[in-house]
PyMOL Python script that loads the backbone (N, CA, C, O; Angstrom):
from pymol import cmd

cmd.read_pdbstr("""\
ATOM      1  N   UNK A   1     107.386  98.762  94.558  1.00  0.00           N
ATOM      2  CA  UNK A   1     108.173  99.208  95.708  1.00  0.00           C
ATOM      3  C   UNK A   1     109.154 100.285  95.231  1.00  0.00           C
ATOM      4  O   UNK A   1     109.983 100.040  94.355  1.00  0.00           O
ATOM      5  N   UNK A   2     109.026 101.678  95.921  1.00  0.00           N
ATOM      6  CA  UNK A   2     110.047 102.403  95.632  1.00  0.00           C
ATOM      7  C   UNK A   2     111.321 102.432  95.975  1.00  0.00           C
ATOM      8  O   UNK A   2     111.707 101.824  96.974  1.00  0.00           O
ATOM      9  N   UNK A   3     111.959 102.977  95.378  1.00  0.00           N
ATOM     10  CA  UNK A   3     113.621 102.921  95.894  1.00  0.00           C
ATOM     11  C   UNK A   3     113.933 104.390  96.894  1.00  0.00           C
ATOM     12  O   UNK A   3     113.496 105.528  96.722  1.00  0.00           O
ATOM     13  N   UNK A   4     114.720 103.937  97.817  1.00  0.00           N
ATOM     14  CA  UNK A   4     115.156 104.862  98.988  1.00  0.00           C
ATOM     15  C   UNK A   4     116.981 105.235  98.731  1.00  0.00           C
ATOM     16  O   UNK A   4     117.831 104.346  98.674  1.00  0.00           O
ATOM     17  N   UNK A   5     117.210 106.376  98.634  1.00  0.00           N
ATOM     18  CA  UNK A   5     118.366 106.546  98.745  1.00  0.00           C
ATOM     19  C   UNK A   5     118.451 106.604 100.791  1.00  0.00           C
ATOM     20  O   UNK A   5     117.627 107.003 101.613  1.00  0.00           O
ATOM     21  N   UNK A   6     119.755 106.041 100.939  1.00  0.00           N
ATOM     22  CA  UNK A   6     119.841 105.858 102.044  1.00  0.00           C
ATOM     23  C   UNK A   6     121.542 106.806 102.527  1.00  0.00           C
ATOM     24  O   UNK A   6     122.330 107.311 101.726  1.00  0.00           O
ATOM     25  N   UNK A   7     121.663 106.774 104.109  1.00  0.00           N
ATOM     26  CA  UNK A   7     123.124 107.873 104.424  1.00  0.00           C
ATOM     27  C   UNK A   7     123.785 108.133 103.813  1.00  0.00           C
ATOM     28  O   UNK A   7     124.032 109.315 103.569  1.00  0.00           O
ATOM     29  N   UNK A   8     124.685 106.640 103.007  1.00  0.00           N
ATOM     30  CA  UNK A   8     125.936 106.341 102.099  1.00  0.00           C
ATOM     31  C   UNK A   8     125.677 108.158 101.222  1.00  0.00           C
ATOM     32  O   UNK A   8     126.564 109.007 101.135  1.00  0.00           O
ATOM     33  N   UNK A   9     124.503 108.275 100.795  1.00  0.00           N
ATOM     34  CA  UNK A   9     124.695 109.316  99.852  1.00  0.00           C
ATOM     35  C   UNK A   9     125.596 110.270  99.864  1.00  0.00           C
ATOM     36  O   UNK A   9     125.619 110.912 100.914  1.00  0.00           O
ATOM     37  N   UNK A  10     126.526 110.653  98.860  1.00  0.00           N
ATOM     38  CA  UNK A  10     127.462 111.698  99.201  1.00  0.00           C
ATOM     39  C   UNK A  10     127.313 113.399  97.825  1.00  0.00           C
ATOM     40  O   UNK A  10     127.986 114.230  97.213  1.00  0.00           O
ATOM     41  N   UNK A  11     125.615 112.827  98.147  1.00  0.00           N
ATOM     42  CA  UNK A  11     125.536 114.321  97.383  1.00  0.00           C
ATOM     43  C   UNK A  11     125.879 114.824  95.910  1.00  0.00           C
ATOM     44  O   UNK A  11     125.819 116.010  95.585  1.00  0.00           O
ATOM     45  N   UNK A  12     126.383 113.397  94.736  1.00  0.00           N
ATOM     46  CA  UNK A  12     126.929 113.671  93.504  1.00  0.00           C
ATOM     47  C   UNK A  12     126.398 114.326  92.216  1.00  0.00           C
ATOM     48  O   UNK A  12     126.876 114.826  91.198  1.00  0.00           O
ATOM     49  N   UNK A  13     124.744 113.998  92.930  1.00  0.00           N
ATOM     50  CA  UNK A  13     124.011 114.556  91.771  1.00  0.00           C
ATOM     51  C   UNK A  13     124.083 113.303  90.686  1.00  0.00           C
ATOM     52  O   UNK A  13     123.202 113.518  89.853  1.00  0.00           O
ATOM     53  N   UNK A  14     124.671 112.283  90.426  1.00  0.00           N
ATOM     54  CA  UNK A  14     124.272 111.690  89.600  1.00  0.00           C
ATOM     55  C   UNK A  14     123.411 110.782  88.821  1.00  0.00           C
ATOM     56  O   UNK A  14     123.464 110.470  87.632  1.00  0.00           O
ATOM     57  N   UNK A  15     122.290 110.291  90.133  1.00  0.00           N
ATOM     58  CA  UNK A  15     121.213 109.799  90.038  1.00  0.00           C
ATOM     59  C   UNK A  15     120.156 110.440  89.252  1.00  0.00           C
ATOM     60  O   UNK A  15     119.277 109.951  88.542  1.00  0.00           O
ATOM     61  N   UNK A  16     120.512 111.901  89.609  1.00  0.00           N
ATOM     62  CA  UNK A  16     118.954 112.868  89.427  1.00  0.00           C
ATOM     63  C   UNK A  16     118.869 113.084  88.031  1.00  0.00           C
ATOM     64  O   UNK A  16     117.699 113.194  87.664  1.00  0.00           O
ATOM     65  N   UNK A  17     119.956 113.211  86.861  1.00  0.00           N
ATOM     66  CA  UNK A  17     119.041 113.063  85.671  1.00  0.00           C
ATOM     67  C   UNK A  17     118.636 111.766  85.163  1.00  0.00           C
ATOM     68  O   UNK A  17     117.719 111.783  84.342  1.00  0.00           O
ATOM     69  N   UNK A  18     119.217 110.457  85.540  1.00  0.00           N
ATOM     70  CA  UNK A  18     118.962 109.435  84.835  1.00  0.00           C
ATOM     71  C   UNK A  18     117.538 108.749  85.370  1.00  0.00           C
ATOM     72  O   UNK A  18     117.040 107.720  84.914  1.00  0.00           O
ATOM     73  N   UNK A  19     116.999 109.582  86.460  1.00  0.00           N
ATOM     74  CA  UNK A  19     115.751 109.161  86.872  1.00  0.00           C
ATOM     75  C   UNK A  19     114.583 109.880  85.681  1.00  0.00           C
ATOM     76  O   UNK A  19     114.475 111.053  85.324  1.00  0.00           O
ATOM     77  N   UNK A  20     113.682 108.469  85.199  1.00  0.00           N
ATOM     78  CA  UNK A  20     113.356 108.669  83.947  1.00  0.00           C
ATOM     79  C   UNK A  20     111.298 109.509  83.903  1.00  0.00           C
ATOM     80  O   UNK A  20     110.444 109.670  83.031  1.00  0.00           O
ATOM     81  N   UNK A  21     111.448 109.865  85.814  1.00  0.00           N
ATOM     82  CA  UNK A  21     110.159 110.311  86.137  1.00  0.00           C
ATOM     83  C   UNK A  21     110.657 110.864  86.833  1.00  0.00           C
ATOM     84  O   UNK A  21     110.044 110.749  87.894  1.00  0.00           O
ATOM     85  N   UNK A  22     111.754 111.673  86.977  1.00  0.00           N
ATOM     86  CA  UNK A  22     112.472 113.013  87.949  1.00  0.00           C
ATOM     87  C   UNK A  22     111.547 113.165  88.992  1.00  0.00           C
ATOM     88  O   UNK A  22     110.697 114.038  89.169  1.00  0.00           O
ATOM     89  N   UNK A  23     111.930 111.900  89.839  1.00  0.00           N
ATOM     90  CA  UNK A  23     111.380 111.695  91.126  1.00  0.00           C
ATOM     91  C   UNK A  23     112.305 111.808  92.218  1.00  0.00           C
ATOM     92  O   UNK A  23     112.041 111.690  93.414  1.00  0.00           O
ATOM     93  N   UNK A  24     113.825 112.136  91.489  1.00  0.00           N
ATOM     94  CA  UNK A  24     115.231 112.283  92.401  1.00  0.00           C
ATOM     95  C   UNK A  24     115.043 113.897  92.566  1.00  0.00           C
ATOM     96  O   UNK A  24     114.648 114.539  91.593  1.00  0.00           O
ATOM     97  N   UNK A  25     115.353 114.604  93.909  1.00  0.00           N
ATOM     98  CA  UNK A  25     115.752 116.034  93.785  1.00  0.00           C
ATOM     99  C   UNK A  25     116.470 116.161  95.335  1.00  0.00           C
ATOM    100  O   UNK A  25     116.222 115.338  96.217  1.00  0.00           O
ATOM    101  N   UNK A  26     117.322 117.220  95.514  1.00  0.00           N
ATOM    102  CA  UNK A  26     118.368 117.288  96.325  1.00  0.00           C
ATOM    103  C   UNK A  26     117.522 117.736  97.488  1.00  0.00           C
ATOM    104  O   UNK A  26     116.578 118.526  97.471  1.00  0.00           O
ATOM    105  N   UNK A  27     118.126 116.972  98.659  1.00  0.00           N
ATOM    106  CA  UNK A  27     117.459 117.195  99.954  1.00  0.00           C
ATOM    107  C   UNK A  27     118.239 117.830 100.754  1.00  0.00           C
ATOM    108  O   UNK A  27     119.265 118.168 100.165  1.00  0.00           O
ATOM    109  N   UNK A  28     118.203 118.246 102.191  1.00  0.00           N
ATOM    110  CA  UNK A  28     119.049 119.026 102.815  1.00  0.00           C
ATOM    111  C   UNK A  28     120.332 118.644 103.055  1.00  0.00           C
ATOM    112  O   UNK A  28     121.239 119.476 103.039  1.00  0.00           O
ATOM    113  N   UNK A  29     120.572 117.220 103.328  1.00  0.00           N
ATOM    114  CA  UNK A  29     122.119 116.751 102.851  1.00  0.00           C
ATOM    115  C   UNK A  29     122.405 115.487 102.167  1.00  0.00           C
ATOM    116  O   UNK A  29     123.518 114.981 102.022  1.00  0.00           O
ATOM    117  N   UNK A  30     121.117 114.969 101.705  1.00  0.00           N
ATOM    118  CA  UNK A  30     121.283 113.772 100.757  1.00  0.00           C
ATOM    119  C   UNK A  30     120.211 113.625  99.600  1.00  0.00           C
ATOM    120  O   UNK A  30     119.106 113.579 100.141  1.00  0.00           O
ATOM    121  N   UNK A  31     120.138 113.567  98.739  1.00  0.00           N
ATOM    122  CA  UNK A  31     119.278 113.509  97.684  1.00  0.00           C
ATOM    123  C   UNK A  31     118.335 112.402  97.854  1.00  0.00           C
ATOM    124  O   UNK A  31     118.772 111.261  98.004  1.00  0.00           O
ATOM    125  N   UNK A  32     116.500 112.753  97.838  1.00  0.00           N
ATOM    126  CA  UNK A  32     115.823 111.948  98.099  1.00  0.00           C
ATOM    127  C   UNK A  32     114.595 111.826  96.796  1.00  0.00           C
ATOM    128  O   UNK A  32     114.335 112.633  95.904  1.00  0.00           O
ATOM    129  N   UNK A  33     114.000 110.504  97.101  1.00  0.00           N
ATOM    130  CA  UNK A  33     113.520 109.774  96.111  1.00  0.00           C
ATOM    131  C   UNK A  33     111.770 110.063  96.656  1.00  0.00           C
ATOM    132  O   UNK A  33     111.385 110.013  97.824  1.00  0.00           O
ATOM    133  N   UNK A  34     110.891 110.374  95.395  1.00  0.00           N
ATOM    134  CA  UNK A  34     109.776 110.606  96.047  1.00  0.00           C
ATOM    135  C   UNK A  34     108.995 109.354  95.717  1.00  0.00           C
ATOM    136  O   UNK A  34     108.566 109.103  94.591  1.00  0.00           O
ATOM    137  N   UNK A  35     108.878 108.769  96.527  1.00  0.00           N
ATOM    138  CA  UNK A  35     107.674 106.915  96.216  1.00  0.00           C
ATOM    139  C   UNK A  35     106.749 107.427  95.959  1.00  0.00           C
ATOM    140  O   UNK A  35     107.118 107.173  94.812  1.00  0.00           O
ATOM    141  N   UNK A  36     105.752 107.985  95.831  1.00  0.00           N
ATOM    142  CA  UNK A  36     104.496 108.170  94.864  1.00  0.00           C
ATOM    143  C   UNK A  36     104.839 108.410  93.457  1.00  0.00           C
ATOM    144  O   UNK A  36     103.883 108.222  92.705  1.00  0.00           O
ATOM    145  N   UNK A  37     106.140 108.840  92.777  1.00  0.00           N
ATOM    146  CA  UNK A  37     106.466 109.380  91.653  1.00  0.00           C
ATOM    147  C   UNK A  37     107.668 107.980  91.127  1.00  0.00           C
ATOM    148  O   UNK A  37     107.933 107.898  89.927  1.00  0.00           O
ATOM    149  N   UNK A  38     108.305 106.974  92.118  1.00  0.00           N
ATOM    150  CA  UNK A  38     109.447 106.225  91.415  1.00  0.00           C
ATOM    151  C   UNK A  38     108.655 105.053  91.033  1.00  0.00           C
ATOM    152  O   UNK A  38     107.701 104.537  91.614  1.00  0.00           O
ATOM    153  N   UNK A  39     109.359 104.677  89.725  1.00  0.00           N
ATOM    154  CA  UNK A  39     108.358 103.778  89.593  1.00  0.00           C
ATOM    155  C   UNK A  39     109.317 102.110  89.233  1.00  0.00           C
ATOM    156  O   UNK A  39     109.046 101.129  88.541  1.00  0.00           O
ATOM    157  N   UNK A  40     110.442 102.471  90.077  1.00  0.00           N
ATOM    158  CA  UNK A  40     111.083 101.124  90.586  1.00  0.00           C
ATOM    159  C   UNK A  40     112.146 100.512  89.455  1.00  0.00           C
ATOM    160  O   UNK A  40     112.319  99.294  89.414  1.00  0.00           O
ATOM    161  N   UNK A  41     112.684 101.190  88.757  1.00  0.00           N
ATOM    162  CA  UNK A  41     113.239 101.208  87.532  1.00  0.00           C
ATOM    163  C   UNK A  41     114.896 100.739  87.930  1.00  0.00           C
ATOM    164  O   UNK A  41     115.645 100.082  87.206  1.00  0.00           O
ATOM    165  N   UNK A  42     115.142 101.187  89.042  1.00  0.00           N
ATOM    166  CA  UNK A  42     116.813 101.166  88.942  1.00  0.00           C
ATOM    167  C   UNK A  42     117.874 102.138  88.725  1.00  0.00           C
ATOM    168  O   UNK A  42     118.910 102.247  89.380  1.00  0.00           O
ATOM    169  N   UNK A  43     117.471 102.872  87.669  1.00  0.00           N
ATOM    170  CA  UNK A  43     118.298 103.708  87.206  1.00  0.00           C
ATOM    171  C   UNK A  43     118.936 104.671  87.944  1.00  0.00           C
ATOM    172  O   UNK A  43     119.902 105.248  87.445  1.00  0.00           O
ATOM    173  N   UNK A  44     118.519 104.971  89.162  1.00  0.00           N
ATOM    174  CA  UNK A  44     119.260 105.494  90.209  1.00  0.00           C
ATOM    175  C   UNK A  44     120.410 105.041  90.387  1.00  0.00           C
ATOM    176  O   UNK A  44     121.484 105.623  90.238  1.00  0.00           O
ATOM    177  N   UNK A  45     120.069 103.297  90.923  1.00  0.00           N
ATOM    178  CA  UNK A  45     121.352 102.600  91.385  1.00  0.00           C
ATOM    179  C   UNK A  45     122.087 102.219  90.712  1.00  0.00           C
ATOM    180  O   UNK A  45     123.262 102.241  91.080  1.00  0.00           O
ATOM    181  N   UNK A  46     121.778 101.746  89.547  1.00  0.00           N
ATOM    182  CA  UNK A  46     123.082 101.295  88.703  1.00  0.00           C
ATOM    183  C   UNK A  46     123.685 102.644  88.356  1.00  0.00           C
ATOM    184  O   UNK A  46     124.544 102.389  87.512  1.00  0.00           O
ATOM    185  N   UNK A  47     123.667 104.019  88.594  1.00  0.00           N
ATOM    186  CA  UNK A  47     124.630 104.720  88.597  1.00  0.00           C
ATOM    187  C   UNK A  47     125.361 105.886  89.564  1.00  0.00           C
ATOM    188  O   UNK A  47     126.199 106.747  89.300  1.00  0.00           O
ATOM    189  N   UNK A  48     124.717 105.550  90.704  1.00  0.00           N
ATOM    190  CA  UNK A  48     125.354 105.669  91.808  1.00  0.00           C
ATOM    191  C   UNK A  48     127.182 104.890  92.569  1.00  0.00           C
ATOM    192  O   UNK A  48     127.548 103.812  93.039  1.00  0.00           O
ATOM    193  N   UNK A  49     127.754 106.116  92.300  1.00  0.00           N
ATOM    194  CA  UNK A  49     129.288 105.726  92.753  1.00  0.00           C
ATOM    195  C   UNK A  49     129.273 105.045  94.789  1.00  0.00           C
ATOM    196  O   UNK A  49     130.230 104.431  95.260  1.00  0.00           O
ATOM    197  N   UNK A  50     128.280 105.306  95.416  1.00  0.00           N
ATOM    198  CA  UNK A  50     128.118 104.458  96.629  1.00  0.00           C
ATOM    199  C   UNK A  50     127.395 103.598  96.594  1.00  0.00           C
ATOM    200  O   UNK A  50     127.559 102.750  97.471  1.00  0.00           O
ATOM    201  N   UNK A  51     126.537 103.432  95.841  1.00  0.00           N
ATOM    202  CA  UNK A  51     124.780 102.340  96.291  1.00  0.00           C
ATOM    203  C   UNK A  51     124.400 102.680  97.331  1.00  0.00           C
ATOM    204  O   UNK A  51     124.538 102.001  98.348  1.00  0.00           O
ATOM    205  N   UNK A  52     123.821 103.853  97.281  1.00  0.00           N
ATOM    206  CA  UNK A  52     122.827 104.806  98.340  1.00  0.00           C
ATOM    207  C   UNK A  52     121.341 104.387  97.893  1.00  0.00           C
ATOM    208  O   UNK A  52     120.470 104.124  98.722  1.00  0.00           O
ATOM    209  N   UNK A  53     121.155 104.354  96.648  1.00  0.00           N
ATOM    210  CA  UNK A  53     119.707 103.768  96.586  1.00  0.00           C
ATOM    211  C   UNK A  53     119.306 102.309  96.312  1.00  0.00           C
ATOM    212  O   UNK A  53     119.793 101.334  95.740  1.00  0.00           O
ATOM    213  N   UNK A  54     118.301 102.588  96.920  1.00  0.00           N
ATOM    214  CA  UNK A  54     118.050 100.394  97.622  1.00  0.00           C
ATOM    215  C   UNK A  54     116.223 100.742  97.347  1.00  0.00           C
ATOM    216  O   UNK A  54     115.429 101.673  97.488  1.00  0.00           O
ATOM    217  N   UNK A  55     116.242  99.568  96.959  1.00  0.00           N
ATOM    218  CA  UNK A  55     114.289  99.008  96.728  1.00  0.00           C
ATOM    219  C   UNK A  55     113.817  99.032  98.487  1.00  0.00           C
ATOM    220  O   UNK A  55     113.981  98.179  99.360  1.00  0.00           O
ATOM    221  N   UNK A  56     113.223 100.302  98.525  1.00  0.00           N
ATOM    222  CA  UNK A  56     112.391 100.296 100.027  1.00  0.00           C
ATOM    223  C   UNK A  56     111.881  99.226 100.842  1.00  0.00           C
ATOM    224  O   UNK A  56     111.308  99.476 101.903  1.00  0.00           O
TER     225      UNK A  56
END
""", "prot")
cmd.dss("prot")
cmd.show_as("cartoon", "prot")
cmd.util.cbc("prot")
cmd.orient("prot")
């Protein structure tokens, strides 16, 4: 199951390097997660300052 960044996002950029299959890239106002490429790891969320990304 992939992970979804969801509204909360406030755009920090800090998810996108620690994603370890750079499946994070900036969307038109929130940074989105591509599910064919995440491969459910976490590493998004444990360093996200909102918890914008959640297991889909």
């Amino acid at each position: 199951m992939a992970y979804k960044i969801n509204d909360a996002c406030v755009s920090c950029g800090a998810c996108e390097p620690e994603c370890p299959v750079s499946c994070i890239s900036e969307g038109d106002n929130i940074y989105v997660i591509d599910p064919n490429v995440c491969i459910d790891c976490g590493a998004c969320a444990a360093v996200c300052p909102v918890g914008a990304p959640n297991p889909a």
